[in-house]
C-alpha positions in Angstrom: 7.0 4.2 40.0 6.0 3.3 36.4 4.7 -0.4 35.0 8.5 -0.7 33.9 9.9 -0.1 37.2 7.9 -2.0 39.2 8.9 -4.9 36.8 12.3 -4.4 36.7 12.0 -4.7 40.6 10.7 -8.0 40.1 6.9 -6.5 41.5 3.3 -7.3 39.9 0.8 -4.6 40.0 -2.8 -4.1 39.5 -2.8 -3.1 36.2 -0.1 -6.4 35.6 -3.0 -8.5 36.8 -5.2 -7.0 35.0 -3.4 -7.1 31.5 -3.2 -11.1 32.1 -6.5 -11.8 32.7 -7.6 -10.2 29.8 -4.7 -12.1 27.8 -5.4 -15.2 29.3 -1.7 -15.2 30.2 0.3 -15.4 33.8 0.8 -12.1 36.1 4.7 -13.1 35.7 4.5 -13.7 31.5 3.7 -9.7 31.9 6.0 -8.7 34.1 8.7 -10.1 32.3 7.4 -8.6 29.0 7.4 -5.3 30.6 10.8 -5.6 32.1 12.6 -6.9 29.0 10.8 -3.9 27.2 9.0 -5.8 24.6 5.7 -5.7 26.1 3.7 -2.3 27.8 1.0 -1.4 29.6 -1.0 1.7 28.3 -2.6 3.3 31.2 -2.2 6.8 32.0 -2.6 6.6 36.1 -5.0 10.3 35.1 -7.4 8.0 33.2 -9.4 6.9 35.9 -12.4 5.5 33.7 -9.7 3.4 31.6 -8.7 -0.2 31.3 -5.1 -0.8 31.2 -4.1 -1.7 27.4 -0.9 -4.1 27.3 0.7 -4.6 23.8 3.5 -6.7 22.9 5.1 -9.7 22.4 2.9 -13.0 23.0 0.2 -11.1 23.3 -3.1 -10.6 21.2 -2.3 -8.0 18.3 -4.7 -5.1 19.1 -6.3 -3.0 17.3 -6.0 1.3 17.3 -9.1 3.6 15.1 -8.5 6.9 14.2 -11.0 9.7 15.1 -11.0 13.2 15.4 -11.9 16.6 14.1 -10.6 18.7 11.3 -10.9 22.6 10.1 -13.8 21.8 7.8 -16.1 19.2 9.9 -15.8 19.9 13.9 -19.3 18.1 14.8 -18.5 16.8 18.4 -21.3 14.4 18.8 -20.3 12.9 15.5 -16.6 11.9 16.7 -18.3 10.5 20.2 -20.3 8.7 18.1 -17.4 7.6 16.1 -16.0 6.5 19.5 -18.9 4.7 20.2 -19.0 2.6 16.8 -15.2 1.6 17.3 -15.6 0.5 20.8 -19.1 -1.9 20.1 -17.1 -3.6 16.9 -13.7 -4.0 18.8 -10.8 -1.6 19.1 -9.0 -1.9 21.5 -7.6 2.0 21.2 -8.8 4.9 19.9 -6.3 7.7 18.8 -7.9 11.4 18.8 -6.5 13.3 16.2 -9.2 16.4 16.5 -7.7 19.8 14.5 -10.7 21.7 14.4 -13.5 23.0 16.4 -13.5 22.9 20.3 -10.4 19.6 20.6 -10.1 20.3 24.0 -13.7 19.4 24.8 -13.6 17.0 22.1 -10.9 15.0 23.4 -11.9 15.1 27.2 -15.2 13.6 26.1 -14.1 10.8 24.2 -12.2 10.1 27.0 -15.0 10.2 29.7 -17.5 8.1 27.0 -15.2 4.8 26.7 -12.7 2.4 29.4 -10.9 2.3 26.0 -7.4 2.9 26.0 -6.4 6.7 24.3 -4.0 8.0 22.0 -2.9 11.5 20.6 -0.9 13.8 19.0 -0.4 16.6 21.2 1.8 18.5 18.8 -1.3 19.8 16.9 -2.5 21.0 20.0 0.4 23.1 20.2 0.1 24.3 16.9 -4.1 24.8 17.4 -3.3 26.7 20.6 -0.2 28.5 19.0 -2.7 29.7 16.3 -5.9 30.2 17.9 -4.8 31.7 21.4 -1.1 33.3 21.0 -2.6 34.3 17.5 1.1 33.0 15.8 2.2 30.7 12.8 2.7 27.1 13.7 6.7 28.1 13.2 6.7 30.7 15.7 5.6 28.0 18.4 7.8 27.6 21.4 10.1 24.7 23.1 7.6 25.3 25.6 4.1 25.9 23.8 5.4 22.2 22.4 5.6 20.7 25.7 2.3 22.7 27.1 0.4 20.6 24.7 1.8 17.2 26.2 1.5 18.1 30.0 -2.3 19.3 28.5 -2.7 15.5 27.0 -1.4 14.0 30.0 -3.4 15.6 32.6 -6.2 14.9 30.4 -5.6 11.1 30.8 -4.7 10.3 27.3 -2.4 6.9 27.7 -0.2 7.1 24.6 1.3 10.1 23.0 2.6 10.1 19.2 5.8 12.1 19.0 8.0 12.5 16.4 11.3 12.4 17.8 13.3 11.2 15.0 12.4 14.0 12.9 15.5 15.7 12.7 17.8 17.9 10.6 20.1 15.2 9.3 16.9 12.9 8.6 15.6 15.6 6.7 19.1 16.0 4.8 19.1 12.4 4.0 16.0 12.5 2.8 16.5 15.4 0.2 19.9 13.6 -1.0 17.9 10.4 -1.7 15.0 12.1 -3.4 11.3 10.8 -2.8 8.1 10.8 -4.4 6.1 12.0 -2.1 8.8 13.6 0.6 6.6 13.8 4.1 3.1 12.7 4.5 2.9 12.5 8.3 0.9 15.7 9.7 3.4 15.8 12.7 6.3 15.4 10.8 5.5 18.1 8.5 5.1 20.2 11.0 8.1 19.5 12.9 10.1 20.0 9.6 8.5 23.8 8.8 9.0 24.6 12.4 13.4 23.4 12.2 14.0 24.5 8.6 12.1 28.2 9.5 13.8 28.3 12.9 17.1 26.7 11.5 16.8 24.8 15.0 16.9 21.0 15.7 13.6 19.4 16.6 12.2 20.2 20.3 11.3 17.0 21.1 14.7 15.1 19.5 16.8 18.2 21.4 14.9 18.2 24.8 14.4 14.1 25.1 14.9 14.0 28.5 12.0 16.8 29.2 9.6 14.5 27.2 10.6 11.5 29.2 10.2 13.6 32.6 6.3 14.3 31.5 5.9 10.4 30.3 7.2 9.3 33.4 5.0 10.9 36.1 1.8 10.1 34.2 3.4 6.8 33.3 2.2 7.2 29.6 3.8 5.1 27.2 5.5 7.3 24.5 4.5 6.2 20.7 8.1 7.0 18.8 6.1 8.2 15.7 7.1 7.6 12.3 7.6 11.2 10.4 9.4 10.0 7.3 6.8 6.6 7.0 6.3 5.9 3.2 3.3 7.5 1.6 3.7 5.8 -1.5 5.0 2.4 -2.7 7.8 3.5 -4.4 9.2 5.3 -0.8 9.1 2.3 1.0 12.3 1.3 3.0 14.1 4.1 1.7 17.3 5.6 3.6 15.2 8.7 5.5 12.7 6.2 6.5 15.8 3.4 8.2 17.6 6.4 9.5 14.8 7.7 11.3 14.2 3.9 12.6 18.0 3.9 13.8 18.0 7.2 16.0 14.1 5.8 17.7 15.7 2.4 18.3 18.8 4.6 20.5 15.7 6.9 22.0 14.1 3.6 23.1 17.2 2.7 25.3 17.4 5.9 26.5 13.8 6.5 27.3 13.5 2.6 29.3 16.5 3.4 31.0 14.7 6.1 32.2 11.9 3.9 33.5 9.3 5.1 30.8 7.9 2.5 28.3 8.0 2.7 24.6 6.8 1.8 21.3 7.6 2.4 17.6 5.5 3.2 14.9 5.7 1.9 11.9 5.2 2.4 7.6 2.7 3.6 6.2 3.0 2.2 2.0 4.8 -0.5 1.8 5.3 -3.7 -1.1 3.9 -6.9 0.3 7.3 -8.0 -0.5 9.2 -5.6 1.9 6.4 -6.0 4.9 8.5 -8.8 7.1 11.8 -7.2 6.4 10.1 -3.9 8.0 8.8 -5.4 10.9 12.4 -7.4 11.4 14.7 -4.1 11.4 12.0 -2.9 13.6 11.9 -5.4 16.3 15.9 -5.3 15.6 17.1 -2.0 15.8 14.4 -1.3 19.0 15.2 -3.7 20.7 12.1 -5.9 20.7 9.7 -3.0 21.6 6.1 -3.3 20.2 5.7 -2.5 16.9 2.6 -0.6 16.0 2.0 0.2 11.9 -0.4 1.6 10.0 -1.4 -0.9 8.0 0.8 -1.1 5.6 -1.1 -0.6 2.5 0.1 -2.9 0.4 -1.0 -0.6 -2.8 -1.6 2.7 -3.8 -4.2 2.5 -6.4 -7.5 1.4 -4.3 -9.1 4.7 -3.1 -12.3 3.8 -1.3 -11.0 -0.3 -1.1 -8.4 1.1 1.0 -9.4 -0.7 4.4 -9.1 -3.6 2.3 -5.0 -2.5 1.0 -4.4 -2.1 4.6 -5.9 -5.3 6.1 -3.8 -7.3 3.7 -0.3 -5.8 5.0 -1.6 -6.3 8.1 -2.4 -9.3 8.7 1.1 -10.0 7.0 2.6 -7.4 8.9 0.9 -9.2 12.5 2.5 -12.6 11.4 5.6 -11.2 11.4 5.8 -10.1 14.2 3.5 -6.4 14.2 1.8 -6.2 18.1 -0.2 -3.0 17.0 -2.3 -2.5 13.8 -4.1 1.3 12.7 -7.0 0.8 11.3 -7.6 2.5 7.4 -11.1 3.4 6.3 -12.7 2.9 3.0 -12.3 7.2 2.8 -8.7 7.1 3.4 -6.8 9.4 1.0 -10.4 11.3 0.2 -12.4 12.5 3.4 -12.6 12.6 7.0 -14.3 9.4 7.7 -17.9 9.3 8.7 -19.6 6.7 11.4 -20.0 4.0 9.1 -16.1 3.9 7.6 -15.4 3.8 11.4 -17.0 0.8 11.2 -15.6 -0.9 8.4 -12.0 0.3 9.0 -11.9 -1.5 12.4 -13.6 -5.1 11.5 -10.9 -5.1 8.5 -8.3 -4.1 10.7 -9.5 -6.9 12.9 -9.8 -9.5 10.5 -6.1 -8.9 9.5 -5.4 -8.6 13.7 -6.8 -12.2 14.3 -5.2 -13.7 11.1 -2.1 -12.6 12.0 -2.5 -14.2 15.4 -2.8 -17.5 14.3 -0.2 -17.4 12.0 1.6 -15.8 15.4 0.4 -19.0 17.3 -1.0 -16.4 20.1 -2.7 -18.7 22.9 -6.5 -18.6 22.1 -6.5 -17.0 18.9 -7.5 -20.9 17.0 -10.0 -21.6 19.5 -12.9 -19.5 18.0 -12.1 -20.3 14.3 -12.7 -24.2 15.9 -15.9 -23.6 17.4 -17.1 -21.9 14.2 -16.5 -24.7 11.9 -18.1 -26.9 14.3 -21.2 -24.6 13.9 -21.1 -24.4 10.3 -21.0 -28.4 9.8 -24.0 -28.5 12.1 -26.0 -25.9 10.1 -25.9 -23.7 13.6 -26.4 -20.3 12.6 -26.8 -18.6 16.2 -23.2 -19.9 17.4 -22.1 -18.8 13.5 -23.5 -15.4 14.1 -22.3 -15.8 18.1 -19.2 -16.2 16.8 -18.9 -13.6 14.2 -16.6 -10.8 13.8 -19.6 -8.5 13.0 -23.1 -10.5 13.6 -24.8 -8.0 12.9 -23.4 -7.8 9.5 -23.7 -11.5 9.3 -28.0 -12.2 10.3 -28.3 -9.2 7.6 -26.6 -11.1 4.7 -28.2 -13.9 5.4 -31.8 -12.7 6.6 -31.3 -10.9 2.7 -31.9 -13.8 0.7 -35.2 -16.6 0.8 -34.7 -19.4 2.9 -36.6 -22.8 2.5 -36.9 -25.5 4.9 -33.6 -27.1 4.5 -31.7 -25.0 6.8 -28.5 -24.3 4.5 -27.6 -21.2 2.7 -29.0 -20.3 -0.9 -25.3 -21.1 -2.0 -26.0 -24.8 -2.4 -29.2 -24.7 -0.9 -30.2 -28.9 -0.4 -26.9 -29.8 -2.2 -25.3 -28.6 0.7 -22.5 -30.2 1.0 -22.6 -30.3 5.1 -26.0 -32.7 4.5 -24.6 -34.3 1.7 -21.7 -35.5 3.9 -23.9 -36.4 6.8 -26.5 -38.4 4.5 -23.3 -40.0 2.9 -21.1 -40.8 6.3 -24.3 -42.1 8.0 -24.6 -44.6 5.3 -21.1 -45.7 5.3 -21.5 -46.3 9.1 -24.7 -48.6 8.7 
């Protein structure tokens, strides 16, 4: 049986107990999550190495980085690396979205280097192995080269699979009646659209749900309802392809937890700070409570190379309302693969936005550090500060950068600290 099952049957598994302790939250709180669909448990039972991933309602916001390949850089040990750097500075998931050079090797080592939990899209391995092996264009691929590529992922171990389901014929039509700045700026959903207007077929995966959901279910991987028509501009935000597609993965949600296979949505993409919570409310509306994972949003479109910074603002607005699931953006968003180092800075941004969202959320815990560090900083601790950093590393190095004299504050105030100046001042008052 899958997670879902067992919790519908009233049952607590390993991987339930698991999920708690690392929550901090009752076996039961899980269980119930799982069975009323609004929390899961990412574990492919394949990944052997992994640690189960639960994401949902009540739970801390977590945290996804993209990594991965492409035609014109295919270095393998510099996406392990990547791997690596995302694990040490706190994803919780790490999607592989490899399209060039060996993937297959690529992806099977990323998952044998990390107990993170693992995401793909496994419709650019169809399209990789459509072109490379069966030597045809992407829109001569297959129903079943598609599905080849998810029983591939699968018995690989990856735990969550982005598919774009709700990429269909009538979205598309929608979409074109509308009119949109930037029409479709998801890879899978571009793909998906070239291979049903060429083939004047519906979309595979939208057609053949119940073949998807057979896969999903014996590997108990939780299905990602991927976002094909997300804004990639501002101005496309909430706009009728985008809603439309939201309706038809909110009725794919029922039908895929009836089936005993757990689900969540993804989410926009460019979005108006103004529009965020009304996104993440017809989300959590029209699914039926299932976890919401965004990218970002980025909250403008003008800030190439600051963009880890656009999409940490939506999301920590996007995680107070209500977000479970936050992908990370890199300062090279929009202009590059991204190298070790945007890795880096996508996922402490992305973090930053995680645990301010948290708070706002009330999640159990999520106040207790931001305590602890103000009691360090009004005691001039800097070990617990760094202890207690996001990225301490980053932290002893800004400091360490400047002179320090003898009076143990920062070159800010340096001895007109105001910490000593209030400890002079209440020891007085007290005399």
């Amino acid at each position: 049986m899958t997670q879902l099952e067992y919790a519908r049957r009233g049952l607590i598994t390993e991987q339930m107990r698991i999920a708690a302790a690392t929550e901090g939250v009752s076996p039961e709180f899980i269980r119930d999550g799982l069975a009323a669909g609004n929390i899961v448990i990412c574990h492919n039972i394949k990944h052997t190495n992994g640690i189960p991933l639960p994401v949902g309602t009540g739970l801390r916001t977590k945290v996804n980085a993209n990594i991965g390949s492409s035609s014109d850089d295919t270095d393998m040990q510099k996406e392990l690396e990547k791997a690596r750097v995302a694990v040490k500075y706190g994803a919780d998931a790490i999607m592989d979205l490899s399209t060039g050079g060996p993937v297959d090797e690529i992806r099977r080592a990323i998952i044998a280097e990390t107990t993170a939990c693992i995401g793909s899209v496994p419709l650019y391995q169809a399209a990789l192995d459509a072109v490379r092996v069966k030597k045809k264009a992407i829109v001569d691929m297959t129903v079943d080269d598609i599905f080849a590529g998810i029983v591939k992922h699968a018995e690989d171990g990856v735990d969550f699979i982005t598919v774009h389901c709700g990429v269909t014929l009538g979205t598309v039509e929608r979409m074109k009646n509308e009119g949109r700045l930037m029409d479709v700026v998801s890879r899978g959903g571009a793909f998906t659209i070239e291979w049903m207007r060429y083939n004047n077929r519906e979309n595979p995966l939208f057609e053949h749900f119940d073949r998807l959901l057979e896969i999903t279910k014996e590997y108990d991987m939780t299905l990602s309802l991927g976002d094909g028509f997300r804004p990639g501009c501002l101005a496309d935000a909430t706009d009728r392809a985008q809603i439309h597609e939201l309706i038809l993965l909110g009725e794919l949600t029922q039908r895929a937890q009836d089936a005993g296979v757990q689900v969540m949505i993804e989410g926009p993409g460019h979005v108006p700070l103004n529009q965020i919570q009304t996104n993440i409310q017809l989300q959590k509306r029209l699914c039926h409570g299932a976890p919401f994972y965004v990218l970002g949003p980025l909250v403008t479109d003008i800030a190439p190379g600051y963009d880890h910074i656009t999409c940490a603002i939506g999301g920590a607005i996007a995680a107070a309302a209500g977000a479970d699931f936050l992908c990370y953006v890199t300062p090279s968003e929009h202009l590059r693969l991204p190298d070790v180092q945007d890795v880096r800075d996508g996922v402490i941004a992305s973090r930053i936005a995680a645990h301010a969202g948290d708070i706002a959320k009330g999640v159990k815990g999520a106040m207790d550090k931001d305590i602890a560090m103000a009691k360090c900083r009004k005691k001039l601790d800097w070990e617990g500060q760094y202890a207690l950093s996001l990225d301490p590393e980053k932290a002893r190095s800004v400091r360490d950068s400047s002179p320090l004299s003898d009076h143990g504050a920062c070159t800010m105030c340096g001895e007109f600290c105001a910490y000593k100046v209030m400890d002079e001042a209440m020891k007085m008052s007290s005399q």
